[in-house]
C-alpha positions as CSV (number, residue, x, y, z in Angstrom):
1,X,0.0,0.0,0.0
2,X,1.2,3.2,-0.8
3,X,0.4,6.1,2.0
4,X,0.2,9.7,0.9
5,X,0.9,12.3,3.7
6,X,-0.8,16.0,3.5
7,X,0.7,18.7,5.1
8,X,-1.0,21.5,6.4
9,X,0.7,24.9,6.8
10,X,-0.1,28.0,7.4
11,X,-1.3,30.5,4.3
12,X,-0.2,33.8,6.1
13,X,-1.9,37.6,4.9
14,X,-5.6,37.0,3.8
15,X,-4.7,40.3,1.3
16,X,-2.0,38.7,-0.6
17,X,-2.7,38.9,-3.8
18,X,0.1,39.4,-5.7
19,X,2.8,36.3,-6.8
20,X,5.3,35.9,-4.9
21,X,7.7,35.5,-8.0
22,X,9.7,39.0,-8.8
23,X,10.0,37.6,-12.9
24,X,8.1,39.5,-15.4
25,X,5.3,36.8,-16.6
26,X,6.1,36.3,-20.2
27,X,3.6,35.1,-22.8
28,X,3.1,31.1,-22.4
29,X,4.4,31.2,-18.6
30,X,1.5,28.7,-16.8
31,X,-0.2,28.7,-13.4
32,X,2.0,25.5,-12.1
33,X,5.3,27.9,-12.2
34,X,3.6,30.2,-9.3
35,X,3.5,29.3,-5.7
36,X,2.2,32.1,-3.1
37,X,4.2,30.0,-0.6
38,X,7.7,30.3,-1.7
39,X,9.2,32.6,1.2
40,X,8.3,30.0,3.4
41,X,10.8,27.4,1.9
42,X,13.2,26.6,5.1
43,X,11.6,28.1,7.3
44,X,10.8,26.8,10.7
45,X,7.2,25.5,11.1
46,X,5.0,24.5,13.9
47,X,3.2,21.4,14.7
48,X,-0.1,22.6,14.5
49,X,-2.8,18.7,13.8
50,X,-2.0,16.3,16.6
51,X,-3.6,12.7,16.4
52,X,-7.0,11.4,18.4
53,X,-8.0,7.8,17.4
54,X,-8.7,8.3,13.8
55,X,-8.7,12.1,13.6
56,X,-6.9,15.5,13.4
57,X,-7.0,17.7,16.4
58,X,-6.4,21.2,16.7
59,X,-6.9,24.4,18.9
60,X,-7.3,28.1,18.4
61,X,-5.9,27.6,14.6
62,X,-5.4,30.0,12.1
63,X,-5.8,28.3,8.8
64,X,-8.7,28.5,7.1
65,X,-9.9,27.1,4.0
66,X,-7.4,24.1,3.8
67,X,-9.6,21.1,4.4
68,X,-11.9,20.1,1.8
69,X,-15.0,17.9,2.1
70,X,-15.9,16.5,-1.5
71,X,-19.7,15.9,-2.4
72,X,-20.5,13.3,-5.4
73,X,-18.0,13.0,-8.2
74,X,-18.3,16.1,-9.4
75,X,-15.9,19.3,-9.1
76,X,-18.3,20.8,-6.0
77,X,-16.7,20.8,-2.9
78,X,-17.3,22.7,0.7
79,X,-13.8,24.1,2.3
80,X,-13.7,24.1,5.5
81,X,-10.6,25.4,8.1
82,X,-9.6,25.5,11.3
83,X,-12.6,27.8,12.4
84,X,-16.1,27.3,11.5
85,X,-16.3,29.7,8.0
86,X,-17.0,27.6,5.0
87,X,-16.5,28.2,1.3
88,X,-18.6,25.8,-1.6
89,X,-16.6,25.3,-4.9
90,X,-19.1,25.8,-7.5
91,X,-17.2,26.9,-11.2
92,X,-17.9,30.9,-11.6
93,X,-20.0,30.9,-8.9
94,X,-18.1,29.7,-5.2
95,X,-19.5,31.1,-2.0
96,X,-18.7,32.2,1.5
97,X,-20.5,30.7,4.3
98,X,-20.1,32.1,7.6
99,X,-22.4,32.0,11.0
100,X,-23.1,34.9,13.4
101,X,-24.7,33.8,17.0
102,X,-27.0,36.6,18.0
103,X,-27.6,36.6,22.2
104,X,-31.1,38.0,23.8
105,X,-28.8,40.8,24.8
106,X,-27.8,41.8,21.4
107,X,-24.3,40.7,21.5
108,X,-23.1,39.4,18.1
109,X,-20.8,36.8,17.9
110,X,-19.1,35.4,14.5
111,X,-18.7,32.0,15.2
112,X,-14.9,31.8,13.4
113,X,-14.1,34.4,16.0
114,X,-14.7,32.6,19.2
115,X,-12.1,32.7,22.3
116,X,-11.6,29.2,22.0
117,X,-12.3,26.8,19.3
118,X,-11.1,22.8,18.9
119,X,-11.8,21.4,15.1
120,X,-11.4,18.2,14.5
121,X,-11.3,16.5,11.0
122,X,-12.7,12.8,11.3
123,X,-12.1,12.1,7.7
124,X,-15.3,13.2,6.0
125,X,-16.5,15.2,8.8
126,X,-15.7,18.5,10.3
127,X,-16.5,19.2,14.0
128,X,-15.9,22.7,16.1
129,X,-16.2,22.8,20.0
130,X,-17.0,26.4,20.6
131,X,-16.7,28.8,23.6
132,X,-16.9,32.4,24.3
133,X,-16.9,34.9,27.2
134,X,-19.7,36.1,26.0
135,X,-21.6,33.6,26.3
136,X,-21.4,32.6,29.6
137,X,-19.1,30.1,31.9
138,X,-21.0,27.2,31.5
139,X,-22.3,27.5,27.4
140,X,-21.0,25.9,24.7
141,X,-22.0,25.3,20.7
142,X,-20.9,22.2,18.9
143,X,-21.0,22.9,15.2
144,X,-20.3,19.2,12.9
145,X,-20.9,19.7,9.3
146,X,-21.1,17.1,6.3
147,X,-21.1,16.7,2.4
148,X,-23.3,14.4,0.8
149,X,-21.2,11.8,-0.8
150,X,-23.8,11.4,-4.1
151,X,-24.9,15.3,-4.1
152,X,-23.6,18.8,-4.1
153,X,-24.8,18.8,-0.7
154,X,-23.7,20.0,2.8
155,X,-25.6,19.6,6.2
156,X,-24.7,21.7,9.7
157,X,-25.8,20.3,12.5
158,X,-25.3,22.8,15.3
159,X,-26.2,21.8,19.1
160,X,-25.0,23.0,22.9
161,X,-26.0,24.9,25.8
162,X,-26.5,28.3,25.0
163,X,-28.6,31.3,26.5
164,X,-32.4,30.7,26.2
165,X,-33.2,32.8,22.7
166,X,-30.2,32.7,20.7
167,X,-30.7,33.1,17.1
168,X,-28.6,32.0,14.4
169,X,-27.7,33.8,11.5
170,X,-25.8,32.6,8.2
171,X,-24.5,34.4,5.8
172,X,-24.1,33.7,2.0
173,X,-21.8,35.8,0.2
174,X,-20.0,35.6,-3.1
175,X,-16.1,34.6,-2.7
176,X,-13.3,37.4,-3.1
177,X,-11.8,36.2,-5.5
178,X,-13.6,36.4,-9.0
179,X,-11.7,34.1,-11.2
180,X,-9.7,31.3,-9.5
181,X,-6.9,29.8,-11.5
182,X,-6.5,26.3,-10.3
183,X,-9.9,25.8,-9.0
184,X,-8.4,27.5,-5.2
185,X,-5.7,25.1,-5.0
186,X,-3.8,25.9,-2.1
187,X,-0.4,27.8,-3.6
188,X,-1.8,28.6,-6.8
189,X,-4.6,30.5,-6.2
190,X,-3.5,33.4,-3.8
191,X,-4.2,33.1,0.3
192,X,-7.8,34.6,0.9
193,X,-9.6,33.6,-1.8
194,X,-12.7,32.3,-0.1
195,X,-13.3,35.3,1.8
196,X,-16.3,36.6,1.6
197,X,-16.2,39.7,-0.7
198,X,-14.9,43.0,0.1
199,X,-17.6,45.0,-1.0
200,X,-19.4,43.3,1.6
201,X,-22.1,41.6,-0.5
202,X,-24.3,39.2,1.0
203,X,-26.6,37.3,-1.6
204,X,-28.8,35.3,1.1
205,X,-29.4,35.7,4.5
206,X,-30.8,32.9,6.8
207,X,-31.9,33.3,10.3
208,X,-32.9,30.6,12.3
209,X,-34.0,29.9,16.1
210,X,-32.5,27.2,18.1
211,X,-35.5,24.4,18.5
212,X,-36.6,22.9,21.9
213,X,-34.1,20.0,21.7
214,X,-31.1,22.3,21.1
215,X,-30.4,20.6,17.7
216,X,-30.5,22.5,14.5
217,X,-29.7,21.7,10.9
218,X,-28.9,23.8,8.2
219,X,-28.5,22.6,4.6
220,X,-27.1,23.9,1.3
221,X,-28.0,22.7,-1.9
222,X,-27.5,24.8,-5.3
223,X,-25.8,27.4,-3.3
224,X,-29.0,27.7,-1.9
225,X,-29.2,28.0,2.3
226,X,-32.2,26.4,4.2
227,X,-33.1,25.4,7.6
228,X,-33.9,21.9,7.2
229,X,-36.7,20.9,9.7
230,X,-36.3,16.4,9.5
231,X,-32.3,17.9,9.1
232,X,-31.8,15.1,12.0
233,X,-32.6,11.9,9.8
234,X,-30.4,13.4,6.7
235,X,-27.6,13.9,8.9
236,X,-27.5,10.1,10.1
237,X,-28.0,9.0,7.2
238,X,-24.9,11.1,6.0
239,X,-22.5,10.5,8.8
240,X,-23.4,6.6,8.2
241,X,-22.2,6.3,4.5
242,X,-19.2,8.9,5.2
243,X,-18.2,6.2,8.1
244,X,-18.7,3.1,5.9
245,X,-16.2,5.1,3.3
246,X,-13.7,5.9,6.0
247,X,-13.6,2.4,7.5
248,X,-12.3,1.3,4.0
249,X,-8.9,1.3,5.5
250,X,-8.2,1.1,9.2
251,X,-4.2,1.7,10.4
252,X,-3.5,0.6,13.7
253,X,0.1,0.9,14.6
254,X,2.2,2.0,17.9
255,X,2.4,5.3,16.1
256,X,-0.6,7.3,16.8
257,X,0.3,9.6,13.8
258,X,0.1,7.2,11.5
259,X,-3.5,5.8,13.0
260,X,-5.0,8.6,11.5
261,X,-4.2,7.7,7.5
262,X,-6.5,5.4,6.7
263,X,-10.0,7.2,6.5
264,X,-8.1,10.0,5.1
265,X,-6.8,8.1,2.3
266,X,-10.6,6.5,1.8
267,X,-12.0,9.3,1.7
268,X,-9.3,11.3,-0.4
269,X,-9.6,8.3,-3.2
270,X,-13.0,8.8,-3.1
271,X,-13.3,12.2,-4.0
272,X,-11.0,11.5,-7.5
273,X,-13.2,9.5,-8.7
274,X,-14.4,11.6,-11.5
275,X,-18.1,11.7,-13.2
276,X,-16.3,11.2,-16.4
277,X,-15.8,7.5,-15.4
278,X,-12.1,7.7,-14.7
279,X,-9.8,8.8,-11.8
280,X,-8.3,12.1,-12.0
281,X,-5.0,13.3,-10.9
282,X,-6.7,14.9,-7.5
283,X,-9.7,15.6,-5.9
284,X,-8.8,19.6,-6.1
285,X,-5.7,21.0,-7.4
286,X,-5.2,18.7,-10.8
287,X,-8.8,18.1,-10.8
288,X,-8.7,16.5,-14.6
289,X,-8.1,13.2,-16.4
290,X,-5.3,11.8,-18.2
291,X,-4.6,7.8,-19.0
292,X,-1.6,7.6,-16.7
293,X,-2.4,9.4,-13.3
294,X,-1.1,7.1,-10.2
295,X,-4.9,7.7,-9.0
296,X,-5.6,4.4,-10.9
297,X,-3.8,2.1,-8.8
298,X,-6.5,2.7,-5.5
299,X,-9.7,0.8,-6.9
300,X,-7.9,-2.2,-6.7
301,X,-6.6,-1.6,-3.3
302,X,-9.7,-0.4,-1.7
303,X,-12.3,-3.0,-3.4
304,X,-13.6,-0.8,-6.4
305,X,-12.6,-3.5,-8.6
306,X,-15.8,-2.2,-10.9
307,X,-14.3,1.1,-11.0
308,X,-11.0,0.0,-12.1
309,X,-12.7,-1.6,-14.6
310,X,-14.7,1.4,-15.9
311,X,-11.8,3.3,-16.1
312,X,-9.5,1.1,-17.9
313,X,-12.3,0.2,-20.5
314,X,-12.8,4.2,-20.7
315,X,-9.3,5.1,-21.5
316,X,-8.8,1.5,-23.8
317,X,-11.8,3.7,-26.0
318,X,-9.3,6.4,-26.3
319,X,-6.4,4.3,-27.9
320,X,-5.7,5.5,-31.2
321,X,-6.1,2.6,-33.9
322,X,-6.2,4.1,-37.2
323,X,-3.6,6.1,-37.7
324,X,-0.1,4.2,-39.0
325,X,2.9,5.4,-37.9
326,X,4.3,7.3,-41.4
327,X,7.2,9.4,-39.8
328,X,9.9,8.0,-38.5
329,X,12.7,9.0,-35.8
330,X,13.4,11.9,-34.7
331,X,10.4,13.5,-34.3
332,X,11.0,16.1,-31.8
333,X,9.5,19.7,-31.4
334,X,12.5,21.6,-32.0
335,X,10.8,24.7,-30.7
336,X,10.9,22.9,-27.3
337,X,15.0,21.4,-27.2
338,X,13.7,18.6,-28.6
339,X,12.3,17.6,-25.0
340,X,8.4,16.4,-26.6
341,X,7.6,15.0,-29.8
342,X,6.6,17.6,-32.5
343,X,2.6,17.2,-32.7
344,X,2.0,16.0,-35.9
345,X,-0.2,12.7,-36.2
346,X,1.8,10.0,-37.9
347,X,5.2,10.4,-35.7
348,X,5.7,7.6,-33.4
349,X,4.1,9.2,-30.2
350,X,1.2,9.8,-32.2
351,X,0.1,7.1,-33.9
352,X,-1.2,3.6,-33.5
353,X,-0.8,2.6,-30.2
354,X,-1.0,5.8,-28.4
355,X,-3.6,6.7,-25.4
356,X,-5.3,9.9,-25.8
357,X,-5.2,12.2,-22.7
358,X,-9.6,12.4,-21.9
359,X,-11.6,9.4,-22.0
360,X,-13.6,7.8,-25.0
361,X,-11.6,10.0,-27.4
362,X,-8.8,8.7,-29.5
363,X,-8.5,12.0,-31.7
364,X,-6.4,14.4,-28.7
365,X,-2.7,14.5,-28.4
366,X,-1.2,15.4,-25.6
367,X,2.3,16.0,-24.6
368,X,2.8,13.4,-21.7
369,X,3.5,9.8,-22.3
370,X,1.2,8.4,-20.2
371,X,0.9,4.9,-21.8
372,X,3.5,3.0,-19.5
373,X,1.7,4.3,-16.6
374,X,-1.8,3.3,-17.5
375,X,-0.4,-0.4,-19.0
376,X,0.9,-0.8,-15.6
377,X,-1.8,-0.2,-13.8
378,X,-4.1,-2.3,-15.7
379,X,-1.8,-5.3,-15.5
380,X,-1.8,-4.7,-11.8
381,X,-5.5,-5.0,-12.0
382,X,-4.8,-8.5,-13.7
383,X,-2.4,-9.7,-10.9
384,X,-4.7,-8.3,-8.1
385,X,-8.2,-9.8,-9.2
386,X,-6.8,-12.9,-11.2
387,X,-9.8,-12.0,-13.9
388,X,-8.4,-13.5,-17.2
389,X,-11.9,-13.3,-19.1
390,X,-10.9,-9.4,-18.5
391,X,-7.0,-9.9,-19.5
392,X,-7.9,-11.6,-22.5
393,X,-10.8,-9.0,-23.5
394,X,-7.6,-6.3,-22.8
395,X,-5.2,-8.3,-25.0
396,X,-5.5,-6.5,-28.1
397,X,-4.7,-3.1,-26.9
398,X,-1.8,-5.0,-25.1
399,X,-0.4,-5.8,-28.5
400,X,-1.0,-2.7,-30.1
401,X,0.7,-1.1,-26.8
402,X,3.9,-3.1,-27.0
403,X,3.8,-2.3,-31.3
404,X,3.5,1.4,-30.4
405,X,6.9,0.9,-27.5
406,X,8.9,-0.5,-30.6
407,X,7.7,2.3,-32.7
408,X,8.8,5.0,-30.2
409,X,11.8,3.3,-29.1
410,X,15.0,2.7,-31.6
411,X,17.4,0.5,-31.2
412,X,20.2,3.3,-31.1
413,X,18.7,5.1,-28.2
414,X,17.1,1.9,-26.0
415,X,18.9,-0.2,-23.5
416,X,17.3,-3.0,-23.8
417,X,15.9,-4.5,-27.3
418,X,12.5,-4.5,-28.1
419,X,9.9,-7.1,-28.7
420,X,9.7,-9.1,-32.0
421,X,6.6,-10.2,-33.3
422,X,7.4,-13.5,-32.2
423,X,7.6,-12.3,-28.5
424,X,4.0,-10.9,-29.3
425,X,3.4,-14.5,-30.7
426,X,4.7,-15.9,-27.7
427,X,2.8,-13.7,-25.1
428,X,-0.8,-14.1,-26.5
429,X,0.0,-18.0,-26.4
430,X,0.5,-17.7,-22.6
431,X,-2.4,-16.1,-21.8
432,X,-4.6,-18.7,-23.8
433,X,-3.8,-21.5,-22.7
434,X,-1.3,-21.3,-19.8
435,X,-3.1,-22.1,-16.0
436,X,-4.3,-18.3,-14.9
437,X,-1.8,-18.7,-11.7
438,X,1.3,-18.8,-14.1
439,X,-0.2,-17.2,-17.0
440,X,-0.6,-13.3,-15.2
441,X,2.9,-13.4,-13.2
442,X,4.6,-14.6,-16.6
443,X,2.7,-11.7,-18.8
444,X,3.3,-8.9,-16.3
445,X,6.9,-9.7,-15.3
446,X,7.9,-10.3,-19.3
447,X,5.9,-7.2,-19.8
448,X,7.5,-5.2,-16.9
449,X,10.7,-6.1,-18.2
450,X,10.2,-4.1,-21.2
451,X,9.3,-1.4,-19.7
């Protein structure tokens, strides 16, 4: 298994706006070459997310807007932080979501600027312990918030011991930030983006009174705020399937840090699962297919055997077939040092044989190689699940795969030498008739080898 580690840091001024880069942006310069956190590099950081069973604990934090909750398969999100001020991700259209606690005595108080607030992130769920002077010694609010796993969907629930006629108010505002470049990636898009804007817009307004049992629920759907009356049985129902996801993987070690990985990592491959049928390269920042993204390799280890499946037969739809390779070596982009292959169809990158970067489309160059990465992943799907039915269904863009390595790959330039057709003879006979236990580890180790 392979565990993935997230670090959280701190984002800094809420009013930086400008790159952090002192280079004149020239004309082709791209997004991925920016980074709002480069005078940080070195610098001394604090341990701010200490470990609890299976979640991330923290207190009084600053950060806000670095821990995503992903609803369905789609791009939609709700961003949540270290204090209880949300943002949805909705393309053109994002949101600010905050909450303002009104007392009988008309104190106001914003619920991200409490004296003392504990958030926790049990993966898939976000969960704030509040308290404030003003409230009172002995009053509290707990504020737990979820996304619906199938929906662009969020539900608050919001309970405690608060002042008898407290009112709650919520805020929906349009985000600061008008255009986002990377989708408010963390380090691309600047710090402060999902503040709520600074003309002080608000677009809705909700106001709600705390019911007799202390429990209230708040949803948002279509950007839309409502108090949602039977909130209660939606918010089980919720927190049951996020649990079931998280449960995917449990880590029990000595090391209480490393405890809390596996519902993060359920819940992480979850959310880049893409509607397209195919896993993306993440569930924010990257938030797009190619053939070849690593992402691939988690279906198999967490069950979704049918997803792997889909995805595979999705991008085996985008193999090019009917294009001969008519221009031989080299076929570099001199406008680039020769470091990608020019983009003409009929060189050896872009010919039979080739994977196309979006699925069910075999008409789209691209200038990644991501072939060897997707071939790999699919024979790992072979040598986890043991289908051969599937491996033999697979076999003919196998063949075409390994034609399209000898096309790309000269014998002046290669280490090792390249299959005949023979060898392609040789392989399909092994996987017809040899036993399936030594027909898989035979195909993927001679086919490993070539690569």
């Amino acid at each position: 298994m392979q565990l993935f580690f997230t670090l959280f840091i701190p984002l800094g001024s809420y009013a930086q706006y400008a790159s952090s880069s002192k280079t004149p942006k020239k004309a082709g310069d791209l997004i991925e070459s920016t980074s709002y956190n480069d005078h940080k590099r070195g610098a001394p950081r604090m341990l701010q997310y200490l470990p609890s069973g299976e979640e991330f604990v923290c207190v009084n934090g600053k950060n806000r807007y670095t821990r995503a909750l992903y609803g369905g398969h789609t791009a939609w999100r709700l961003e949540t932080g270290d204090r209880p001020i949300f943002a949805t991700y909705v393309k053109n259209d994002c949101r600010n979501i905050r909450f303002r606690l009104h007392l009988p005595d008309g104190t106001v108080t914003p619920l991200e600027e409490t004296d003392w607030c504990e958030a926790r992130y049990n993966p898939g769920t976000r969960t704030y312990a509040l308290k404030d002077k003003a409230w009172g010694e002995n009053c509290s609010l707990k504020v737990s918030v979820l996304a619906s796993l199938t929906e662009e969907m969020a539900v608050w629930e919001l309970s405690g011991e608060l002042p008898a006629g407290c009112e709650l108010e919520v805020l929906n505002s349009p985000i600061r930030r008008k255009k986002l470049s990377r989708s408010g990636d963390m380090g691309a898009d600047p710090p402060g983006c999902f503040e709520p804007a600074e003309d002080g817009t608000v677009l809705q307004t909700l106001k709600c009174r705390f019911p007799a049992d202390g429990h209230l629920y708040v949803g948002i759907s279509g950007n839309e705020l409502k108090e949602m009356r039977d909130g209660g049985v939606q918010y089980l129902a919720l927190q049951k399937a996020c649990r079931e996801l998280a449960g995917r993987i449990r880590i029990t070690t000595p090391d209480p840090y490393f405890n809390t990985l596996g519902g993060a990592l359920a819940v992480a491959a979850d959310g880049i699962w893409g509607e397209e049928g195919v896993w993306l390269h993440g569930a924010v920042g990257w938030r797009m297919p190619l053939s070849g993204w690593r992402a691939a390799y988690v279906g198999d280890v967490l069950g979704w055997h049918d997803r792997a499946r889909t995805h595979f037969d999705n991008y085996a739809a985008s193999q090019v077939t009917e294009v001969p390779n008519t221009i031989s070596h080299p076929a570099q982009d001199s406008a680039l040092a020769l470091a990608r292959s020019a983009k003409i169809w009929g060189t050896p990158q872009y010919s039979n044989g080739y994977i196309c970067r979006n699925p069910r489309r075999n008409n789209q160059m691209h200038h990644y190689d991501m072939n060897l990465c997707y071939i790999d992943e699919l024979l790992w799907h072979f040598n986890w699940t043991g289908d051969l039915e599937y491996a033999r269904r697979m076999w003919p863009l196998l063949t075409l795969h390994l034609a399209w390595e000898n096309a790309t790959s000269t014998r002046t330039t290669t280490a090792c030498t390249m299959p005949t057709p023979a060898f392609g003879q040789a392989m399909r006979c092994i996987i017809t008739v040899a036993p399936l236990r030594t027909a898989l580890p035979i195909t993927i180790a001679a086919i490993n080898w070539l690569h």
